[in-house]
N, C-alpha and C positions, 0 to 999 in steps of 0.2 A: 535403461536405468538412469542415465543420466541427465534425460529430461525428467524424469521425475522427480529428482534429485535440485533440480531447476527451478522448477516450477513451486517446489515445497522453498525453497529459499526466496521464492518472490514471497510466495506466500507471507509466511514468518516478517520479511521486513515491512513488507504491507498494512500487514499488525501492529507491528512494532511504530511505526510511522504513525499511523490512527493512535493509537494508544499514547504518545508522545503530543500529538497533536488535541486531543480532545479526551480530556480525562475523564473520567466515571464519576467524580463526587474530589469537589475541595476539602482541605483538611474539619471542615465543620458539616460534612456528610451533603453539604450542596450543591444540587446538579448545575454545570456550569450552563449559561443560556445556548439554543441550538440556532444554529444557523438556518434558515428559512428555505425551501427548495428556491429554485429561480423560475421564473416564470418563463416562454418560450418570448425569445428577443430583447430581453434586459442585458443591461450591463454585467450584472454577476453570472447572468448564460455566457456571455461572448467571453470573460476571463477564465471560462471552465473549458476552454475549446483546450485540444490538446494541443502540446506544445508552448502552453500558456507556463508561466512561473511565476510562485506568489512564496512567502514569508506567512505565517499566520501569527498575531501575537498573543504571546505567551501568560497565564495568569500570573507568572512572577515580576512582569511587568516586560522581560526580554521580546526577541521576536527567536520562531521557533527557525527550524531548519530549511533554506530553500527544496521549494518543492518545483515538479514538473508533472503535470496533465498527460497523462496517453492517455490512446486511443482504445476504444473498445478495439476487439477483435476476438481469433480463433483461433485455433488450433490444434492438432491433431495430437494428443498422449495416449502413449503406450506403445509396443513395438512388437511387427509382426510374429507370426509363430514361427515362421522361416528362419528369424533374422540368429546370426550366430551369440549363441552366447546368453541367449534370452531365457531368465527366469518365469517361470509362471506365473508371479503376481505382477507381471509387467504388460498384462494383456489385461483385455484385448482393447485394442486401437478405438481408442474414439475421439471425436470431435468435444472441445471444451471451448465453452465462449465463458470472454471475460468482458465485465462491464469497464468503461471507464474509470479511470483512477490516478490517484496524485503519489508519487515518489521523491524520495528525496533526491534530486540532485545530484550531492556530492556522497561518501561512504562515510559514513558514523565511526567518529574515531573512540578508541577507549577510551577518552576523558569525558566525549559527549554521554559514550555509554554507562559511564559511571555515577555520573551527576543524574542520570534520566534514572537510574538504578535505584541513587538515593535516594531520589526524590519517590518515588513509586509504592 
């Protein structure tokens, strides 16, 4: 249960990150411009490698929260039928891959979450 539990909380800030980071529509219903894929070998590829940290800036003119790149990977949710203690919606075991992605850095304190709150 606890890596579920885990896993649903990366989730959630992941969201929350995207959602803080690149809003759905300014206060005049307009889509903000999208960022371009990167082509294989440019510049903005090489700053998406993980472990990379960037700042993106903010439509209010600020810069948003540092961020940090990982790595794609995998791994194994849910837990045996053996294991003790194990509810049934906690099966059965499988393999999840996750694409690469940016986090913030440091933990969103109540003020930042409040201001991100208002503004939303």
């Amino acid at each position: 249960m606890c890596l579920w539990n885990g896993a649903f909380i990366l989730v959630i800030a992941a969201n929350f990150m995207v959602a803080m980071l690149y809003p759905q529509s300014n206060s005049n219903g307009e889509m903000p411009p999208q960022k371009a894929d990167a082509s294989e070998g440019s510049a903005e590829t090489a700053a998406l490698a993980p472990g990379h940290t960037y700042r993106d800036s903010l439509a209010s003119g600020g810069k948003g929260p540092e961020m940090v790149v990982l790595p794609p990977g995998k791994f194994a949710m849910g837990s045996p039928k053996d294991e003790a203690g194990r509810d049934e919606r906690e099966g059965p075991v499988h393999e999840v891959s996750v694409r690469s992605f940016a986090l913030g850095k440091y933990p969103v304190t109540r003020g930042e979450f409040a201001k991100f709150a208002s503004a939303s």
